[in-house]
N, CA, C and O of each residue as an XYZ file, in Angstrom:
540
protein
N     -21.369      9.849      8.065
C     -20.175     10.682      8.093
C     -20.210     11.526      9.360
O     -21.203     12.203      9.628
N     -19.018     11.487     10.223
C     -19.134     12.314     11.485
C     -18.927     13.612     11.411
O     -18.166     13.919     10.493
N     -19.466     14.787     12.262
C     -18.936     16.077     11.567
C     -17.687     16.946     11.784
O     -16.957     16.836     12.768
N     -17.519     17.753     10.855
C     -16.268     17.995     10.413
C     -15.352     18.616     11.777
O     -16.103     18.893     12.712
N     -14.097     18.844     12.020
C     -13.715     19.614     13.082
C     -13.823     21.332     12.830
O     -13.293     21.885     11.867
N     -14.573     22.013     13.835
C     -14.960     23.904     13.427
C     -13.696     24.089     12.927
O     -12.727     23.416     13.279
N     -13.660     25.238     11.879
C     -13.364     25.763     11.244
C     -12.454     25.350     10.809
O     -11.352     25.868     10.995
N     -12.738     23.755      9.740
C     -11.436     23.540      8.963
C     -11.364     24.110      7.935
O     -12.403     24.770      7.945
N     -10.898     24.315      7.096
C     -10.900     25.732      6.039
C     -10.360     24.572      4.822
O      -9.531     23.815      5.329
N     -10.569     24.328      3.685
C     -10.668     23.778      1.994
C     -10.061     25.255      1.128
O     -10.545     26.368      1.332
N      -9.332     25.085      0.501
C      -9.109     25.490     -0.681
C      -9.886     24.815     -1.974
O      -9.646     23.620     -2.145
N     -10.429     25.198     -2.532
C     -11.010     24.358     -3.672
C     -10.106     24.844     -5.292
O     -10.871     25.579     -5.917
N      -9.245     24.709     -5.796
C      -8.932     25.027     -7.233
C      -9.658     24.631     -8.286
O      -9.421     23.461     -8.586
N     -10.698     25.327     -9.169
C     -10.685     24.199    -10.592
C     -11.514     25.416    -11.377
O     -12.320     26.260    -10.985
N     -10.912     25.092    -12.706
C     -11.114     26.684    -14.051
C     -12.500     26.145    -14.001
O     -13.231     26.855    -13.311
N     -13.183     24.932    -14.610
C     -14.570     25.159    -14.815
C     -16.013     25.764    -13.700
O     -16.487     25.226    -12.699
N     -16.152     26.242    -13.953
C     -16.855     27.330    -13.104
C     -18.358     26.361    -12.122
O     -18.811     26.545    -10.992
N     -18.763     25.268    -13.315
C     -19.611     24.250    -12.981
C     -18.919     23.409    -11.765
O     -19.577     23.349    -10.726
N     -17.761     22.810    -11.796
C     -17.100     21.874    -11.254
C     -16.709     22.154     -9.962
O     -16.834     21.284     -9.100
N     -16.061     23.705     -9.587
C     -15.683     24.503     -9.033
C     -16.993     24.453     -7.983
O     -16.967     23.704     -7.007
N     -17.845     25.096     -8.200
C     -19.253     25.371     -7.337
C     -19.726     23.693     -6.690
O     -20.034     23.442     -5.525
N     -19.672     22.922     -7.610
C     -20.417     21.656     -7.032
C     -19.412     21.002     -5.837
O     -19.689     20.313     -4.855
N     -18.510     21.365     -6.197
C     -17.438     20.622     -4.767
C     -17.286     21.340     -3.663
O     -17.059     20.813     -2.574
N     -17.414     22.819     -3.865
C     -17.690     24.070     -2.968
C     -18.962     23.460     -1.919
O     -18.922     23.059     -0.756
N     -19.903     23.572     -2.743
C     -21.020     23.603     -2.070
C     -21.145     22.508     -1.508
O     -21.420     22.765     -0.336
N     -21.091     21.026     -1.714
C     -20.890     19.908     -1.455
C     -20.098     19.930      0.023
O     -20.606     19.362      0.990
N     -18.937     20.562      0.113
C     -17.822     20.424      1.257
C     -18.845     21.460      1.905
O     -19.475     20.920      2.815
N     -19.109     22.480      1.746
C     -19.722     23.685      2.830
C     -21.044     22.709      3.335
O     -21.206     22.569      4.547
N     -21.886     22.108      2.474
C     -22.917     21.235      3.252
C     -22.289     20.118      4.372
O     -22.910     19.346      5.102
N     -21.511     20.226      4.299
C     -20.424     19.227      4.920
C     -19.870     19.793      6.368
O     -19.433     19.139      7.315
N     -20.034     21.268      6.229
C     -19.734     22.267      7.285
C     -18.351     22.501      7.458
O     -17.875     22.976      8.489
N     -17.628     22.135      6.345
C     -16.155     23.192      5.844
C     -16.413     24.411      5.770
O     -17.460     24.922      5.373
N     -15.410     24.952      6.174
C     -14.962     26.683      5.271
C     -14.489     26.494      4.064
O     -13.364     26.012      3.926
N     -15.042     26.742      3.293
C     -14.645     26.943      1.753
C     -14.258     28.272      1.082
O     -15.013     29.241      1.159
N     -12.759     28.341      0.242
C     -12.244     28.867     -0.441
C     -12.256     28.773     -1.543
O     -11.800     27.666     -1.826
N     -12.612     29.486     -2.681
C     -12.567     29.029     -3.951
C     -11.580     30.272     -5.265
O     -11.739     31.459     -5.547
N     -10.555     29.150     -5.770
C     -10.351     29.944     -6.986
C      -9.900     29.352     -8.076
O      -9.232     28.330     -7.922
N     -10.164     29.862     -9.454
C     -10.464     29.881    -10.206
C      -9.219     29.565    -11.382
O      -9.421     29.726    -12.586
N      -8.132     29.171    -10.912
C      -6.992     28.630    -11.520
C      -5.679     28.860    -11.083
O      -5.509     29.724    -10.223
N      -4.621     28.171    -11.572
C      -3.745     27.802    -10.631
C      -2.743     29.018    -10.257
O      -1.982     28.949     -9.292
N      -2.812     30.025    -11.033
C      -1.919     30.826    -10.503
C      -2.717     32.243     -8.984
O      -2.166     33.043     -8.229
N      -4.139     31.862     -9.224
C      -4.947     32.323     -7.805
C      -4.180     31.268     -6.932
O      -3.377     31.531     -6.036
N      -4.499     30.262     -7.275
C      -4.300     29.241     -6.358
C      -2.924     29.805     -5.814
O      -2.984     30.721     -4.994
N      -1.530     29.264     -6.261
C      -0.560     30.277     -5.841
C      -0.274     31.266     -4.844
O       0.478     31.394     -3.878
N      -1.156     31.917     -5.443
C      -1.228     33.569     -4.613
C      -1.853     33.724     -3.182
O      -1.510     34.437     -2.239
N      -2.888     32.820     -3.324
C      -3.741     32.752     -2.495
C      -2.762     31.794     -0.906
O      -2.661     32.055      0.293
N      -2.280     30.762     -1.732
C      -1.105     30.220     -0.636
C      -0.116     30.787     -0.032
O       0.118     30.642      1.168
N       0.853     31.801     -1.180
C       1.719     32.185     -0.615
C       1.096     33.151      0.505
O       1.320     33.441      1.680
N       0.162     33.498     -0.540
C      -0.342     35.317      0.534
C      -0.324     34.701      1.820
O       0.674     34.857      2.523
N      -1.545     33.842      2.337
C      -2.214     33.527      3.457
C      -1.058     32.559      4.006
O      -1.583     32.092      5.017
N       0.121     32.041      3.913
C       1.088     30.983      4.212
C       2.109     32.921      5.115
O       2.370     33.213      6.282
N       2.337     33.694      3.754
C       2.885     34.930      4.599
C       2.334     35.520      5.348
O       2.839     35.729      6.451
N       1.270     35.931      5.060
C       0.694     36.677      6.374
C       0.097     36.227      7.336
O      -0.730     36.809      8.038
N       0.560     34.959      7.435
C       0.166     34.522      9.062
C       1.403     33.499      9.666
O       1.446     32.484     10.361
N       2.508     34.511      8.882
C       3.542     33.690     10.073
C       3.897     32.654     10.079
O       4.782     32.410     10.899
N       3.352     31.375      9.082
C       3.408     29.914      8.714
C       2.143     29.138      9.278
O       2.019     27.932      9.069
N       1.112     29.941     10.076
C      -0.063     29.222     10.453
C      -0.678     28.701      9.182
O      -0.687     29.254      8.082
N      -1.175     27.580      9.515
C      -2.114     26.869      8.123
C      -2.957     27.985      7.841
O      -3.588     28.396      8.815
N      -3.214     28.870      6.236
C      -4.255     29.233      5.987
C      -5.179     28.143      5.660
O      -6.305     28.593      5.872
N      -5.274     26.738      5.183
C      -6.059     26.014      4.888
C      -5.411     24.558      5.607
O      -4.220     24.327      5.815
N      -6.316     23.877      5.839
C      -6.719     22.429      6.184
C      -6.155     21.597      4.939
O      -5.091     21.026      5.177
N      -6.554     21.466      3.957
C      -6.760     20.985      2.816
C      -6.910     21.804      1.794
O      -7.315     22.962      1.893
N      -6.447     20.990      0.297
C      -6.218     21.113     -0.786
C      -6.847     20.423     -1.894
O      -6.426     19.409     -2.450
N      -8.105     21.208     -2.210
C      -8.750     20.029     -3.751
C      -8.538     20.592     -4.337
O      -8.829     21.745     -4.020
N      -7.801     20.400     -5.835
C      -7.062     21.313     -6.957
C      -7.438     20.412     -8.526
O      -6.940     19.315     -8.778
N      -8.065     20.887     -9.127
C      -8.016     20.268    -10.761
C      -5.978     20.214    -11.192
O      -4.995     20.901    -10.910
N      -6.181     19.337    -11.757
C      -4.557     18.953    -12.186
C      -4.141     19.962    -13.373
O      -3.089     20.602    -13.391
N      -5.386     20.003    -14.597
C      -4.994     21.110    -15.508
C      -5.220     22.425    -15.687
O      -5.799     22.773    -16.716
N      -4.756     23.524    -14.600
C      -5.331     24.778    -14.706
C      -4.513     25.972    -16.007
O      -3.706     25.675    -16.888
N      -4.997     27.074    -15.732
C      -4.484     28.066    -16.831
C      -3.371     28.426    -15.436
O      -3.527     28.311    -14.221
N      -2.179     28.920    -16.313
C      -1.397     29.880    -15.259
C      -0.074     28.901    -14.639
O       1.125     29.172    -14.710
N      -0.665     27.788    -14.070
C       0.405     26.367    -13.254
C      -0.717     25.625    -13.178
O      -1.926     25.844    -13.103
N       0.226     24.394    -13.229
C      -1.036     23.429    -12.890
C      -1.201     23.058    -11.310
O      -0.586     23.663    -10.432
N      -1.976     22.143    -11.096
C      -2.317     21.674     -9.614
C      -1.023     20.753     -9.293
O      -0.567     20.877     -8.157
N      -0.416     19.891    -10.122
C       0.787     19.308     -9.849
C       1.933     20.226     -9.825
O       2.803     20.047     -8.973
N       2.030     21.210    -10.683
C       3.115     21.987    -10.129
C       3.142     22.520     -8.765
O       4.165     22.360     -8.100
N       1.780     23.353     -8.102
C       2.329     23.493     -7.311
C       1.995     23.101     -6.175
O       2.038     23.804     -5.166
N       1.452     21.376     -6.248
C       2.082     20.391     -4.923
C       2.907     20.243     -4.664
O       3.279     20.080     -3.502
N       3.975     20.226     -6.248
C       5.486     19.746     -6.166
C       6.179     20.793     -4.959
O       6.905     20.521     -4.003
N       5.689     21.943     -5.387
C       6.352     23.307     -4.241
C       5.737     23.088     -3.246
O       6.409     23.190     -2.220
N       4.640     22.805     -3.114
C       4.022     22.223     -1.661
C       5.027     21.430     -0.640
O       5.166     21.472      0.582
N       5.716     20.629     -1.767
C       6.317     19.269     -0.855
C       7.559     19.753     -0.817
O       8.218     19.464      0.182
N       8.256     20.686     -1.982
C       9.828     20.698     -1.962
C       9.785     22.077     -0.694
O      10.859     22.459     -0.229
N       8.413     22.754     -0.216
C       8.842     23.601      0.738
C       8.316     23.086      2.132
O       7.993     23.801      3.081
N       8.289     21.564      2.069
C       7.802     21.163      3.043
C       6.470     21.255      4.038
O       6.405     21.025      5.246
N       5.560     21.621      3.224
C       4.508     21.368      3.586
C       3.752     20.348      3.467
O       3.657     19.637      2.467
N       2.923     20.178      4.943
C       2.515     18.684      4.548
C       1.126     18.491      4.590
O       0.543     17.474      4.968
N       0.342     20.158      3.929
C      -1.166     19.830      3.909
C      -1.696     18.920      3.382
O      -0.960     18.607      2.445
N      -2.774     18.109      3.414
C      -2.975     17.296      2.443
C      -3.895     17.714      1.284
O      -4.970     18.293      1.442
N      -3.366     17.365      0.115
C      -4.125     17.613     -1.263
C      -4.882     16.559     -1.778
O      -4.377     15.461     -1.549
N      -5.770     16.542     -2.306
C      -6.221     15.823     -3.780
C      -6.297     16.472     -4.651
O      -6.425     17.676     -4.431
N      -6.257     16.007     -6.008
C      -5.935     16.426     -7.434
C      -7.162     15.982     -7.319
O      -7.729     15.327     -6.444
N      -7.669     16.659     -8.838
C      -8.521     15.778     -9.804
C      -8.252     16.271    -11.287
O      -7.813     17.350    -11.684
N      -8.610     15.261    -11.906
C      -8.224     15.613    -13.307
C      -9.231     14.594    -14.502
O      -9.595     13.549    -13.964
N      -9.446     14.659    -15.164
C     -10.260     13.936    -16.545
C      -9.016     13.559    -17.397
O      -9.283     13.065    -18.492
N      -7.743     13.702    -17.094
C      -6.892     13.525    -18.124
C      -5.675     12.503    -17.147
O      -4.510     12.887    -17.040
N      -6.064     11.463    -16.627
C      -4.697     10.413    -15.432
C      -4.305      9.473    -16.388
O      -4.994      8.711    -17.066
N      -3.009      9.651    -16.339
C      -2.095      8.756    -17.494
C      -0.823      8.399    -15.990
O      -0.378      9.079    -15.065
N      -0.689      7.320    -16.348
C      -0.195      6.511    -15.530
C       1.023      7.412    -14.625
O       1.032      7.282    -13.401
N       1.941      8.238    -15.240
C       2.698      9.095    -14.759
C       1.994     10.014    -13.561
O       2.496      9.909    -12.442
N       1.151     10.680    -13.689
C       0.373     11.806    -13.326
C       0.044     11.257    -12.017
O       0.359     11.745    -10.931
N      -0.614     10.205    -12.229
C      -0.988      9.154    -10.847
C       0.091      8.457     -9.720
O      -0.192      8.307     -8.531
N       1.816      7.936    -10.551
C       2.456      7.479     -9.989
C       3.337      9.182     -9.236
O       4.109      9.136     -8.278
N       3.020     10.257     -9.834
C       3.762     11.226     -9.069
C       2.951     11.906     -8.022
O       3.361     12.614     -7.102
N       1.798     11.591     -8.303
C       0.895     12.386     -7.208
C       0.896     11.625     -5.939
O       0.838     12.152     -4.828
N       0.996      9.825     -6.265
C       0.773      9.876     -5.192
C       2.384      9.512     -4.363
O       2.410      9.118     -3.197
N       3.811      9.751     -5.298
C       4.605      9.938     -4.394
C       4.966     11.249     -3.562
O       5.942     11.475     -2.847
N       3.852     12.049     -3.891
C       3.756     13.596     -3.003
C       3.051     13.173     -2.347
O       2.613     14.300     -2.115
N       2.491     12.606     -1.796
C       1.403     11.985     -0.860
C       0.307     12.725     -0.733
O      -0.086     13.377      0.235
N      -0.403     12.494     -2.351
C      -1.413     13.412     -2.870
C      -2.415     12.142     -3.054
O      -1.865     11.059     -3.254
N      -3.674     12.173     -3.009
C      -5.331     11.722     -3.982
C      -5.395     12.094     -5.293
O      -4.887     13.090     -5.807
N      -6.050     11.231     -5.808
C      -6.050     11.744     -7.024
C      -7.848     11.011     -7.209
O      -8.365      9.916     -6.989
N      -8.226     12.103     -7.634
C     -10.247     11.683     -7.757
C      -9.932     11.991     -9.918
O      -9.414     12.939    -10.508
N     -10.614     10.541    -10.502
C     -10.641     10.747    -11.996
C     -11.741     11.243    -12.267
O     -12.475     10.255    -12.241
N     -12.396     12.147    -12.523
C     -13.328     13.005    -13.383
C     -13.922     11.578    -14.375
O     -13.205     10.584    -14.488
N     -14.985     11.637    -14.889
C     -15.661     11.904    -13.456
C     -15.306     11.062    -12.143
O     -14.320     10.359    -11.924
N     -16.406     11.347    -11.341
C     -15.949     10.496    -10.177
C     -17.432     10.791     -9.177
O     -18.333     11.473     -9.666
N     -17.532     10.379     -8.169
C     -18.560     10.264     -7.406
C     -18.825     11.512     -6.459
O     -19.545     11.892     -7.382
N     -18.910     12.271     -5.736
C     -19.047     13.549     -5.035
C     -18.837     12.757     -3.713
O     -17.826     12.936     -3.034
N     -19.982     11.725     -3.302
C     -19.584     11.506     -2.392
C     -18.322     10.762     -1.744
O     -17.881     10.733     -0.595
N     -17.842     10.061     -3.180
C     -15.895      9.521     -2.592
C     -15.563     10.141     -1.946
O     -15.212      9.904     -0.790
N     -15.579     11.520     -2.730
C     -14.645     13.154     -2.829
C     -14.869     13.447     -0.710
O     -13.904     13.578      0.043
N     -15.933     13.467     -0.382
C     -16.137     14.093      0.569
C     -15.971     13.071      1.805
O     -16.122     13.492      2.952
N     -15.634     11.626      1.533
C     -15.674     10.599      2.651
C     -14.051     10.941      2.755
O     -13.506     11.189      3.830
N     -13.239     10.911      1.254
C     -11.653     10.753      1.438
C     -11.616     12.536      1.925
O     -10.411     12.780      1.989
N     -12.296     13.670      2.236
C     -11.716     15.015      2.796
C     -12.030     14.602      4.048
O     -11.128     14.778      4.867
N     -13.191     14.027      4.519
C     -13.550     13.559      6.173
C     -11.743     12.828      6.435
O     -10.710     13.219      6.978
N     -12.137     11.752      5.780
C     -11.029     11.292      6.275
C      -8.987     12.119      6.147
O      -8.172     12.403      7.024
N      -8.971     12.153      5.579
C      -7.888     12.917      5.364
C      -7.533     14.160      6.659
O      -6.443     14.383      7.185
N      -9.012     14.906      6.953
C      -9.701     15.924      7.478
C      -8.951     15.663      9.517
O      -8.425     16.407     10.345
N      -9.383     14.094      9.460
C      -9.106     13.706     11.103
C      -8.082     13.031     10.920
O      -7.484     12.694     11.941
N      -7.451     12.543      9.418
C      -5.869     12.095      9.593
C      -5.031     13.663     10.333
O      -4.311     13.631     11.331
N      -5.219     14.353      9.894
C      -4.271     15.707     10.548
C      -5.057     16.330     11.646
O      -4.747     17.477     11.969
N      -5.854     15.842     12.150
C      -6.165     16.736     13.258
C      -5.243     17.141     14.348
O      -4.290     16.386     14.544
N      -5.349     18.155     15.062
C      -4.385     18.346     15.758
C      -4.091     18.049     16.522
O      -3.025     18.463     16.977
């Protein structure tokens, strides 16, 4: 795996506190900036905030979000991701992909990783994804 471009910055979303840390730490060994919170309506906040207070500069690179959080889920707010035209790239993950969930994520031009799933998929498809948008 080649290394990452300085200071691409990850959002990480996901309620379980286990799940949350292992993808954290995983991407930071990876030499991401990692963000982490703790369900979807942080998640939210954390976008709008850092999307407002910098004028429309990317606060983040990327988007790994669990699909079922407390508050909104991770598909809700890709959907606002995409209907406000942003075109960070996300992956979902979820333990719960029913054929719908999968055919809408990926017409947002979202990933979707099924729980379980491998760590290292997770971190070849953020590399890649990572130098699809480089600048």
């Amino acid at each position: 795996m080649s290394p990452p471009e300085p200071d691409r910055r990850i959002l990480v979303a996901e309620d379980d506190p286990e799940m949350r840390c292992l993808v954290a730490e995983a991407l930071r060994e990876d030499g991401y900036v990692v963000l982490e919170v703790q369900d979807g309506g942080r998640l939210l906040v954390t976008l709008a905030h850092g999307w407002v207070g910098r004028g429309g500069e990317k606060l983040v690179d990327l988007v790994v979000s669990d699909v079922r959080m407390p508050v909104c889920t991770g598909m809700q707010i890709l959907e606002q991701m995409r209907a406000a035209r942003w075109a960070v790239p996300v992956i979902l993950m979820t333990a719960f992909a029913d054929a719908e969930t999968l055919r809408r994520a990926r017409s947002l031009d979202a990933l979707v990783f099924v729980k379980p799933f491998e760590l290292d998929d997770l971190r070849v498809a953020v590399g890649r994804l990572l130098r699809r948008d480089a600048p």
